[in-house]
PDB file of N, CA, C and O in Angstrom, chain B, residues numbered from 101:
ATOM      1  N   UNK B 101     -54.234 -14.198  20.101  1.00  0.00           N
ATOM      2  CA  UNK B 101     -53.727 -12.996  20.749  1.00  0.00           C
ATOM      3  C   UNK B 101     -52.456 -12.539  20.039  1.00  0.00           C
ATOM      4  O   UNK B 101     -51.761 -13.330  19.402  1.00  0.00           O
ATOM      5  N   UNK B 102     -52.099 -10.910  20.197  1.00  0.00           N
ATOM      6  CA  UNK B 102     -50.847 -10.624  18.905  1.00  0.00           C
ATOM      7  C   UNK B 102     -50.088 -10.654  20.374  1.00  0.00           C
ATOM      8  O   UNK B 102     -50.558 -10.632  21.512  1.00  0.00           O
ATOM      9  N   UNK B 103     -48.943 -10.705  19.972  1.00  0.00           N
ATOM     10  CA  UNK B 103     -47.824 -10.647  20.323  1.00  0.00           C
ATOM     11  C   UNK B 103     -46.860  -9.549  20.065  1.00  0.00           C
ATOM     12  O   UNK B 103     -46.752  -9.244  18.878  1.00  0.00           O
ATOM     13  N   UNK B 104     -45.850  -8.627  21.246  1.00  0.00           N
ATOM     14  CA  UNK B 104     -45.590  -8.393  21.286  1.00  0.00           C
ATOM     15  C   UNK B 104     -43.957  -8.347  20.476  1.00  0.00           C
ATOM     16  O   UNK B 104     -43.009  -8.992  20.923  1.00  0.00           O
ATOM     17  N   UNK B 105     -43.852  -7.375  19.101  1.00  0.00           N
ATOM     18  CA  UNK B 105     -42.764  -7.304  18.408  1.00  0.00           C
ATOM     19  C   UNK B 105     -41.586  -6.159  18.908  1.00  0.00           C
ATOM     20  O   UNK B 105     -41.860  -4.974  19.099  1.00  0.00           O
ATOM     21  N   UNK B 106     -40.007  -6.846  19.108  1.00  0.00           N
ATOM     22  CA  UNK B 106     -39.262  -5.367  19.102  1.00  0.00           C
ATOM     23  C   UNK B 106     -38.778  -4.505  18.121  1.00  0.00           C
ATOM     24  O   UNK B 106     -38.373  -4.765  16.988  1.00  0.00           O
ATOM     25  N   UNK B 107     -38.861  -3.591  18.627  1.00  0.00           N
ATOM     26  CA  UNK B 107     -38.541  -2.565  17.157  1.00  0.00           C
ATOM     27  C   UNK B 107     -37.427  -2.591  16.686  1.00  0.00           C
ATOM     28  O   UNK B 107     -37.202  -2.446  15.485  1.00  0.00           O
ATOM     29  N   UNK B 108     -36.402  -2.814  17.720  1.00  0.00           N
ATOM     30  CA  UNK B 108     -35.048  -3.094  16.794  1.00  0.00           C
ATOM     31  C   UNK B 108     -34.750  -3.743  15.798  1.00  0.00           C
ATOM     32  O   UNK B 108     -33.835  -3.612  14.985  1.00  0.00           O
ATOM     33  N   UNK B 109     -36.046  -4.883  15.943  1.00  0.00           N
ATOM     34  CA  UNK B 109     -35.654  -6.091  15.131  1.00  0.00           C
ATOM     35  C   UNK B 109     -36.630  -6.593  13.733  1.00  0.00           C
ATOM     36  O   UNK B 109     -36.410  -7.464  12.892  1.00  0.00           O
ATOM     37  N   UNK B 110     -37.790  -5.630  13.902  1.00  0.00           N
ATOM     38  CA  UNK B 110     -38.911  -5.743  13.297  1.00  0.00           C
ATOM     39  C   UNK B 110     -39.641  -4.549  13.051  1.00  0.00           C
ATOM     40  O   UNK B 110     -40.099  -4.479  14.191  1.00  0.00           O
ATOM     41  N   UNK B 111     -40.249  -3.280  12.327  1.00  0.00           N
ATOM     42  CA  UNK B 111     -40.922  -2.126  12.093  1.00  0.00           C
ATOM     43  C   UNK B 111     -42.068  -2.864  11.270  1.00  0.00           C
ATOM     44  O   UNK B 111     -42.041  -3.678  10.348  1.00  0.00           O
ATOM     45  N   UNK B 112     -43.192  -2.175  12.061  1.00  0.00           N
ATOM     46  CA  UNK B 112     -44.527  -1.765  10.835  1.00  0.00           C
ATOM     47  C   UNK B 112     -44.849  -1.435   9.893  1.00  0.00           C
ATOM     48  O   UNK B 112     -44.257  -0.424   9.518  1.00  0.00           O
ATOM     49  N   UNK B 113     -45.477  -1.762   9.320  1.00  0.00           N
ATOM     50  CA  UNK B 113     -45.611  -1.214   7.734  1.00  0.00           C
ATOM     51  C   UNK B 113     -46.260  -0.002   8.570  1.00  0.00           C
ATOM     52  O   UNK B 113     -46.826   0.121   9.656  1.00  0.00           O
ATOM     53  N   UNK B 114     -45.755   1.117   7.133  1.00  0.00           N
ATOM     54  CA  UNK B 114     -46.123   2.468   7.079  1.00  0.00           C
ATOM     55  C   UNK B 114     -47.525   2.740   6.996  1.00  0.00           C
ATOM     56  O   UNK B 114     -48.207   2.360   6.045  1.00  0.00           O
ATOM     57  N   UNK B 115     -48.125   3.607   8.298  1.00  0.00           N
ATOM     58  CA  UNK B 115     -49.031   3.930   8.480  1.00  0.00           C
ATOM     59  C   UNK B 115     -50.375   3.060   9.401  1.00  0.00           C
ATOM     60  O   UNK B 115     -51.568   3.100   9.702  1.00  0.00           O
ATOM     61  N   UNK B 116     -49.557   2.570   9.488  1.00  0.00           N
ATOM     62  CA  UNK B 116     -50.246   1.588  10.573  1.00  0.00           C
ATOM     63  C   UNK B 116     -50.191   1.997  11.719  1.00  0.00           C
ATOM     64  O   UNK B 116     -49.190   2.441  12.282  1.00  0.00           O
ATOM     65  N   UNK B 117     -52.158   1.778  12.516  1.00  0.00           N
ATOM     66  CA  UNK B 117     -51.666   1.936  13.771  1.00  0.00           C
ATOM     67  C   UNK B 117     -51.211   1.030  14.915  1.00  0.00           C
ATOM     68  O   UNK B 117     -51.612  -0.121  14.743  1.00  0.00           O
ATOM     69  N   UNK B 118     -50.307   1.243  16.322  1.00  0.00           N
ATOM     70  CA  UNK B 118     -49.878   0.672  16.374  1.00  0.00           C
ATOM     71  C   UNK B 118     -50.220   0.954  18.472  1.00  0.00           C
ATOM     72  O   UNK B 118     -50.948   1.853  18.892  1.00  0.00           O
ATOM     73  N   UNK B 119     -49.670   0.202  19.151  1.00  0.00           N
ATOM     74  CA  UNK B 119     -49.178   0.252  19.963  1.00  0.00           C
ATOM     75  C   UNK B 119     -47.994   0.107  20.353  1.00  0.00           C
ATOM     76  O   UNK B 119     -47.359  -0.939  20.220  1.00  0.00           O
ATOM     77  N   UNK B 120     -47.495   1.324  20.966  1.00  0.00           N
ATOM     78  CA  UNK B 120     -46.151   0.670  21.503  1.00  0.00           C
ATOM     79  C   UNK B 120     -45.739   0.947  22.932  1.00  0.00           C
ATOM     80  O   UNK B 120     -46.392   1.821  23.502  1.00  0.00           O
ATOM     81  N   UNK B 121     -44.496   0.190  23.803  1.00  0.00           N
ATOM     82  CA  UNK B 121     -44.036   0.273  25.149  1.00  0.00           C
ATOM     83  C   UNK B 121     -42.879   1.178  24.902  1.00  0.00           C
ATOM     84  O   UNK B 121     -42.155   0.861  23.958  1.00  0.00           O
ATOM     85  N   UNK B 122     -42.598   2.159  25.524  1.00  0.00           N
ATOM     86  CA  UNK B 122     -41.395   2.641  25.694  1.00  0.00           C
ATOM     87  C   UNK B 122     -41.445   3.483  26.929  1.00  0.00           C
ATOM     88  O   UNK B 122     -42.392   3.744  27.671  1.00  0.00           O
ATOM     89  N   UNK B 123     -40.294   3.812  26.963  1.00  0.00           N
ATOM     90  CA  UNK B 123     -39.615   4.627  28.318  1.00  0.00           C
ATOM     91  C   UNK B 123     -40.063   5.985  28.591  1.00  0.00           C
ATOM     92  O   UNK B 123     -39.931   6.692  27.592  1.00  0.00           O
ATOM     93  N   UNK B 124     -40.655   6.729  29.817  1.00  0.00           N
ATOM     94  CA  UNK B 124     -40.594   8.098  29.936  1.00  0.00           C
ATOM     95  C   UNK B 124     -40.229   8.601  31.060  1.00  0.00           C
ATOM     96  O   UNK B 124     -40.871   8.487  32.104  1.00  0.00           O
ATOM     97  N   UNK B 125     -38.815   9.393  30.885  1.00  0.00           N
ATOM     98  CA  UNK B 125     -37.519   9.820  31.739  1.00  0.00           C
ATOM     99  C   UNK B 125     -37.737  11.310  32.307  1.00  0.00           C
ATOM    100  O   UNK B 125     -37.848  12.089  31.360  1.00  0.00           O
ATOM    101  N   UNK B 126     -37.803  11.755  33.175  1.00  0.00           N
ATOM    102  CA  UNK B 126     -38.078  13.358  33.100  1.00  0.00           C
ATOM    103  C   UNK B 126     -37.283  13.505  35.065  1.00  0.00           C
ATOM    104  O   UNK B 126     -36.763  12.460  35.455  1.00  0.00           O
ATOM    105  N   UNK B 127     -37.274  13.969  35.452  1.00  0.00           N
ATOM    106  CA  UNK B 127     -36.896  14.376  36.563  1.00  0.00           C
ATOM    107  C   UNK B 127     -37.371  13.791  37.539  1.00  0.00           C
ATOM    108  O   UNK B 127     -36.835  13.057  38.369  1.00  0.00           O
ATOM    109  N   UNK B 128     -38.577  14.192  37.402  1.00  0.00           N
ATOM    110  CA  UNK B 128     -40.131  13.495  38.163  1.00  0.00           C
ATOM    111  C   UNK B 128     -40.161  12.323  38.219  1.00  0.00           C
ATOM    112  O   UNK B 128     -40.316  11.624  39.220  1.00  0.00           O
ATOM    113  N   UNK B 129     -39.982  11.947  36.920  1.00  0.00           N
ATOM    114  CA  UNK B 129     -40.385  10.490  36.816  1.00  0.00           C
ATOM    115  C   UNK B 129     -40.123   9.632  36.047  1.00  0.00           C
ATOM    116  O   UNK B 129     -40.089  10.060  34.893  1.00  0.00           O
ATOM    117  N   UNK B 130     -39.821   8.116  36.185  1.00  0.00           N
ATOM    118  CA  UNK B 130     -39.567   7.229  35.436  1.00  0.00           C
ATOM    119  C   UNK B 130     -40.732   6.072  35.228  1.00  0.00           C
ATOM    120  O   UNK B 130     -41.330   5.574  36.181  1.00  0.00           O
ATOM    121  N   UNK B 131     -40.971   5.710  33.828  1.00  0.00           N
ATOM    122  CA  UNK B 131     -42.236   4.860  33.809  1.00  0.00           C
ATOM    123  C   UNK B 131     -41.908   4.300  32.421  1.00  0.00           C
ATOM    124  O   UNK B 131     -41.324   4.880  31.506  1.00  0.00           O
ATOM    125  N   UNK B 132     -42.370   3.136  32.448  1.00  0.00           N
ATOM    126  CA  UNK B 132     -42.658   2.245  31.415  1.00  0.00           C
ATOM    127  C   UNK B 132     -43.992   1.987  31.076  1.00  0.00           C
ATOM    128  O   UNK B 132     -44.653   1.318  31.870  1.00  0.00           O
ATOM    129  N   UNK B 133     -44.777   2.600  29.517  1.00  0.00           N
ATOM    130  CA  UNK B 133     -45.884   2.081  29.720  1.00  0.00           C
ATOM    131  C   UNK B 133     -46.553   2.155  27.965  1.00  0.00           C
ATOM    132  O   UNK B 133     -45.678   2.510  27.175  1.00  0.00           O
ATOM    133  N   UNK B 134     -47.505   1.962  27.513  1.00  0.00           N
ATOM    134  CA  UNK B 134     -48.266   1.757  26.428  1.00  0.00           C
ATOM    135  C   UNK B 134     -48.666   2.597  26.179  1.00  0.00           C
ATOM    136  O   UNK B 134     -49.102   3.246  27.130  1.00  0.00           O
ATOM    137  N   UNK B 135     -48.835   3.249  24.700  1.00  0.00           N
ATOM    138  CA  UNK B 135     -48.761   4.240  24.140  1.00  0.00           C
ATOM    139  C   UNK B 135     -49.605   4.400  22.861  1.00  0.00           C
ATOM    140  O   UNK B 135     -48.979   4.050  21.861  1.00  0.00           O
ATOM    141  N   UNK B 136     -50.718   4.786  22.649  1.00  0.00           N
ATOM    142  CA  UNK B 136     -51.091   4.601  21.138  1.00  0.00           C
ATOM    143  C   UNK B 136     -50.352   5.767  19.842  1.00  0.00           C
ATOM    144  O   UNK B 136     -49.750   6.821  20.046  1.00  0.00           O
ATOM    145  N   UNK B 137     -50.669   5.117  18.571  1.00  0.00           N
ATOM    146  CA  UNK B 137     -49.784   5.621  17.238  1.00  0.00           C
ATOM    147  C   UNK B 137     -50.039   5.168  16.256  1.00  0.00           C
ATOM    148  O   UNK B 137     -50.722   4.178  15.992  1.00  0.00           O
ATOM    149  N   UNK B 138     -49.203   6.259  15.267  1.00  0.00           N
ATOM    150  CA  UNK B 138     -49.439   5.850  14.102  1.00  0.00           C
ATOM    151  C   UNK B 138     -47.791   5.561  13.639  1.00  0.00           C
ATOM    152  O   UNK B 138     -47.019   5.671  14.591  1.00  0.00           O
ATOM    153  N   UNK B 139     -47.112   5.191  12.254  1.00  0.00           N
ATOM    154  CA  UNK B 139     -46.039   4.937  11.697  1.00  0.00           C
ATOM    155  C   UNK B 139     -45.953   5.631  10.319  1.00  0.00           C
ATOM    156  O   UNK B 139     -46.536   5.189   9.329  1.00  0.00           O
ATOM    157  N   UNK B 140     -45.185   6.750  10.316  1.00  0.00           N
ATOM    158  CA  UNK B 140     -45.062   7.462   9.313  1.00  0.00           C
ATOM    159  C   UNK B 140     -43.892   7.799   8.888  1.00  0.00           C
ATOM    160  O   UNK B 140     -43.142   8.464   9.603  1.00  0.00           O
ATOM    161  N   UNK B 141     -43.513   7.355   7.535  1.00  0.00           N
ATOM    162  CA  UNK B 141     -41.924   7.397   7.293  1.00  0.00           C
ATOM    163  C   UNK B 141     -41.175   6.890   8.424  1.00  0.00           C
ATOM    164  O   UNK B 141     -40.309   7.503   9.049  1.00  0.00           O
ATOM    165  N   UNK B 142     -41.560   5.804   8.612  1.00  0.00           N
ATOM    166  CA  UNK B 142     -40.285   5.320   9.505  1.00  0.00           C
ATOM    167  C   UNK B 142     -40.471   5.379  10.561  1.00  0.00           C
ATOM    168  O   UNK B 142     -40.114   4.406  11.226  1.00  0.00           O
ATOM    169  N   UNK B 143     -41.176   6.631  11.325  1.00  0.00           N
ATOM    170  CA  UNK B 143     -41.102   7.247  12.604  1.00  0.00           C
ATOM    171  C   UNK B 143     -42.442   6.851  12.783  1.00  0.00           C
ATOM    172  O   UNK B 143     -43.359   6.831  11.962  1.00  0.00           O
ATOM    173  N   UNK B 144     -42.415   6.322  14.803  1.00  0.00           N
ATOM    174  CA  UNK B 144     -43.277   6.150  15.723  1.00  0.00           C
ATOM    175  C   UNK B 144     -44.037   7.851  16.125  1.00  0.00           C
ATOM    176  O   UNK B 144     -43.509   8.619  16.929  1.00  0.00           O
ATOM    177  N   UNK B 145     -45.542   8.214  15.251  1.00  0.00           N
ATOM    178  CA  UNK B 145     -45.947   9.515  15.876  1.00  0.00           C
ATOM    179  C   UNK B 145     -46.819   8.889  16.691  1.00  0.00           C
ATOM    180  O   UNK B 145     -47.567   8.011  16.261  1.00  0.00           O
ATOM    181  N   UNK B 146     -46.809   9.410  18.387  1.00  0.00           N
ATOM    182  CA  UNK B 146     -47.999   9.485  19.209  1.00  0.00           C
ATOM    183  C   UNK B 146     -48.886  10.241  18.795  1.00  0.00           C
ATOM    184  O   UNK B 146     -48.798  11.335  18.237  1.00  0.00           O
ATOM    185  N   UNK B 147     -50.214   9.315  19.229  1.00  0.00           N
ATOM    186  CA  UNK B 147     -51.720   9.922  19.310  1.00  0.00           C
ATOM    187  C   UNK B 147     -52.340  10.835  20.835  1.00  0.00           C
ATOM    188  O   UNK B 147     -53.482  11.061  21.235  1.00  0.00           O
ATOM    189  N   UNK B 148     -50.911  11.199  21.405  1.00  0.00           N
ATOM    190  CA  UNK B 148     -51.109  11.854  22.751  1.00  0.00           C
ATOM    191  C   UNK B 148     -50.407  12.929  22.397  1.00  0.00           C
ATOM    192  O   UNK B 148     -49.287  12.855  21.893  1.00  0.00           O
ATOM    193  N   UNK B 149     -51.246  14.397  22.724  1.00  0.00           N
ATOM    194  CA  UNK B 149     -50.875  15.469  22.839  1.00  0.00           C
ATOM    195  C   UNK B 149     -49.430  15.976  23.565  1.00  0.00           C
ATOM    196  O   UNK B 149     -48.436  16.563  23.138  1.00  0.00           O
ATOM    197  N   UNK B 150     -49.706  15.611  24.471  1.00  0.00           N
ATOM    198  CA  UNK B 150     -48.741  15.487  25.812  1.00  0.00           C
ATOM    199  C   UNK B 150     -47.374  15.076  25.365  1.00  0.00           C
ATOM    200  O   UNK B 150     -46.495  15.342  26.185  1.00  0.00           O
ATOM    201  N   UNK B 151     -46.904  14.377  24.047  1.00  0.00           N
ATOM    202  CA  UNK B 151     -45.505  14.118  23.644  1.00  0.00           C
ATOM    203  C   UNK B 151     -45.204  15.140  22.862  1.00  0.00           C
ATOM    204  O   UNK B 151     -43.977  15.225  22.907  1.00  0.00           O
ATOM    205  N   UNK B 152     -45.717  16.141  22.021  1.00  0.00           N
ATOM    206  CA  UNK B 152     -45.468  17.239  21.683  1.00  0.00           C
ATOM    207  C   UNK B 152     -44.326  18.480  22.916  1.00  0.00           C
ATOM    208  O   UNK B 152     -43.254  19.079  22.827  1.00  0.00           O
ATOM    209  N   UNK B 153     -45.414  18.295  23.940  1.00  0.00           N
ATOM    210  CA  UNK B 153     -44.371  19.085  24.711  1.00  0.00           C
ATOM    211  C   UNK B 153     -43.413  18.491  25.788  1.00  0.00           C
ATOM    212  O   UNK B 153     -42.696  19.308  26.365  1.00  0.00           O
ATOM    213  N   UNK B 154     -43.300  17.144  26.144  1.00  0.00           N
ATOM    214  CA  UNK B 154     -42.212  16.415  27.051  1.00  0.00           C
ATOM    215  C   UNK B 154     -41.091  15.548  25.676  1.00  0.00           C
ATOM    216  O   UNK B 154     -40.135  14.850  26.014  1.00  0.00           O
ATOM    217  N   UNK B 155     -41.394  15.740  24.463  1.00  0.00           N
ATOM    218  CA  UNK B 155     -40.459  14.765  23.523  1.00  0.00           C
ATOM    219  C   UNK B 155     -39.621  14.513  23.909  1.00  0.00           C
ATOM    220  O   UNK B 155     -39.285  13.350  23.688  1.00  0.00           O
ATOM    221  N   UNK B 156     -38.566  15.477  24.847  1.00  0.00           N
ATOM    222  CA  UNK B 156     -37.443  15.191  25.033  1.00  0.00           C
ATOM    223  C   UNK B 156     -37.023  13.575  26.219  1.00  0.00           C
ATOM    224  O   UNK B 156     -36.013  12.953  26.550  1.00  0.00           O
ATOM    225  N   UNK B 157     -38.438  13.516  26.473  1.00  0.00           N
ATOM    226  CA  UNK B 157     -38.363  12.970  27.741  1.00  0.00           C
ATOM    227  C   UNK B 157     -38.879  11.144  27.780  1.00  0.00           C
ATOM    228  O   UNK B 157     -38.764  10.328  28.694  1.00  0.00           O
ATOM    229  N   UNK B 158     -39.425  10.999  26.470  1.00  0.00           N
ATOM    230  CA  UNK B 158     -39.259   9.960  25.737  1.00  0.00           C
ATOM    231  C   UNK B 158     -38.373   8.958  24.879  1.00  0.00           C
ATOM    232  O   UNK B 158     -37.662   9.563  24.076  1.00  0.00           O
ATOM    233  N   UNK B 159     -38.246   7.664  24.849  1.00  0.00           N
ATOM    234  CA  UNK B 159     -37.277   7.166  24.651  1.00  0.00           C
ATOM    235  C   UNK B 159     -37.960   6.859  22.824  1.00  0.00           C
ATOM    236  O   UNK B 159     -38.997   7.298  22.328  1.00  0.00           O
ATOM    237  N   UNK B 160     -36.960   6.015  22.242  1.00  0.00           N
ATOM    238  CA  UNK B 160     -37.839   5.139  21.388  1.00  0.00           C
ATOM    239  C   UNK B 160     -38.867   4.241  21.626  1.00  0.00           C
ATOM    240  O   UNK B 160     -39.152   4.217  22.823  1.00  0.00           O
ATOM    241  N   UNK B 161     -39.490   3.542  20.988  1.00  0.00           N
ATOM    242  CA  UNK B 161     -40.280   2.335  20.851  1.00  0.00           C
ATOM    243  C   UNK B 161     -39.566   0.828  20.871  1.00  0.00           C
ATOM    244  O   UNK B 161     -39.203   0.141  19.916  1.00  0.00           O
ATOM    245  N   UNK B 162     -39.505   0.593  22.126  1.00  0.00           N
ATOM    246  CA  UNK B 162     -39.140  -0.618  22.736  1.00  0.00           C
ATOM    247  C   UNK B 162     -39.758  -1.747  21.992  1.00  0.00           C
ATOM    248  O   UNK B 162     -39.016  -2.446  21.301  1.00  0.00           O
ATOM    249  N   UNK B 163     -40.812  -1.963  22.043  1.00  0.00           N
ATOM    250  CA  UNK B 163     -41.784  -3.449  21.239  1.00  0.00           C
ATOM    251  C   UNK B 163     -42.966  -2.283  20.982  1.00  0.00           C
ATOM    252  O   UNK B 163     -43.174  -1.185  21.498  1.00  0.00           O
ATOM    253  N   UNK B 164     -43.719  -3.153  19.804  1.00  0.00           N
ATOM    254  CA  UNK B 164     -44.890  -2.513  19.440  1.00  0.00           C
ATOM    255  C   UNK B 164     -45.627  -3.761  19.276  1.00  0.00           C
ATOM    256  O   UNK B 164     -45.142  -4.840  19.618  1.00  0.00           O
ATOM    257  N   UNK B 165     -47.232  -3.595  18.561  1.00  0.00           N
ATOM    258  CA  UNK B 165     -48.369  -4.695  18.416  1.00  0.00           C
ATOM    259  C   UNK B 165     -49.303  -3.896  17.553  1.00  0.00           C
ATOM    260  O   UNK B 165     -49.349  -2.683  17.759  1.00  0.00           O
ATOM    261  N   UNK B 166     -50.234  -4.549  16.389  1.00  0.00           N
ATOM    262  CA  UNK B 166     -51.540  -3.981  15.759  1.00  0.00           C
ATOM    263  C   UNK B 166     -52.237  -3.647  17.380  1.00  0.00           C
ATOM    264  O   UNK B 166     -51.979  -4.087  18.500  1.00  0.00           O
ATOM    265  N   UNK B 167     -52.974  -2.906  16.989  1.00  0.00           N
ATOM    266  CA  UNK B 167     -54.233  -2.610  17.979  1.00  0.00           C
ATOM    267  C   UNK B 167     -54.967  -3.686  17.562  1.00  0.00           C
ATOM    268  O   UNK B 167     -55.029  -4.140  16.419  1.00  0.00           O
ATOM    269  N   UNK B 168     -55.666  -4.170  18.815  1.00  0.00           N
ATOM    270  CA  UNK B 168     -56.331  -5.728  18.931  1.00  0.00           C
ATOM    271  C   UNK B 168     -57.826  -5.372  18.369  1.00  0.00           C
ATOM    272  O   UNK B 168     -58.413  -4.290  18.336  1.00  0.00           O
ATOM    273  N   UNK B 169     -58.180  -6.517  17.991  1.00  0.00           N
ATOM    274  CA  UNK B 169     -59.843  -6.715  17.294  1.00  0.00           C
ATOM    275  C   UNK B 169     -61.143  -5.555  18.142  1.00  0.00           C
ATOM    276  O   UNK B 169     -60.840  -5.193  19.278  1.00  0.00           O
ATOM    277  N   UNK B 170     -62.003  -5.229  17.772  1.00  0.00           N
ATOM    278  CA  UNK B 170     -62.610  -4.472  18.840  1.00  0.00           C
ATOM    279  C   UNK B 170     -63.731  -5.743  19.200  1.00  0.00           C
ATOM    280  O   UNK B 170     -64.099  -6.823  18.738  1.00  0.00           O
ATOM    281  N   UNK B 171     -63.935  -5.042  20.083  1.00  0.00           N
ATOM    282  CA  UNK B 171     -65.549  -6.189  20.785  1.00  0.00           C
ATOM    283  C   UNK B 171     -66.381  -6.110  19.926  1.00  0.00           C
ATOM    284  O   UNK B 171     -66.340  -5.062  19.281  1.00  0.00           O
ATOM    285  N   UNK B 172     -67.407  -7.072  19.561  1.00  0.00           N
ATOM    286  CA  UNK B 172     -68.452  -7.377  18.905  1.00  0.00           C
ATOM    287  C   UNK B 172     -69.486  -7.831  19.639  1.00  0.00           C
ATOM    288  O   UNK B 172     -70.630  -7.882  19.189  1.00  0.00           O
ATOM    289  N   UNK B 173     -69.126  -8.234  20.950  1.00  0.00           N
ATOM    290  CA  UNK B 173     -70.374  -8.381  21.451  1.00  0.00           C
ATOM    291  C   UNK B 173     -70.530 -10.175  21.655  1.00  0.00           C
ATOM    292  O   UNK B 173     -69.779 -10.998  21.132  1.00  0.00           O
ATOM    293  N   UNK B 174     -71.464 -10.419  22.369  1.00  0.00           N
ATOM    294  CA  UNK B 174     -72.245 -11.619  22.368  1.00  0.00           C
ATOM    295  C   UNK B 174     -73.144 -12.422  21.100  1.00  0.00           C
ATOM    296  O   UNK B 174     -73.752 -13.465  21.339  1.00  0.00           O
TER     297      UNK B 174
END
């Protein structure tokens, strides 16, 4: 099983996708939760539409992880 890395302390190689946990702050609401991505120049881009228009309301990338093996089956 992968394990959970923090970003402060550790980044992805470029272009990798990734999962990560971080913060989302808005008026409404506060939540901690998992996020899919990619790593480009440095920067955590979401694969969710939806951060385009709340960006402001997102924190950094707390810990990240590879995306895990897919199922193969029995």
């Amino acid at each position: 099983m992968t394990e959970w890395k923090l970003w402060s302390e550790e980044k992805p190689k470029e272009e990798t996708h990734i999962l990560v946990t971080r913060d989302f702050n808005n008026r409404y609401h506060k939540n901690r939760y998992v996020e899919p991505g990619v790593v480009f120049n440095g920067e955590f881009l979401s694969d969710w539409s939806e951060y385009q228009i709340y960006s402001d309301a997102y924190s950094e990338p707390i810990a990240w992880m590879p995306f895990p093996k897919a199922y193969k089956g029995e």
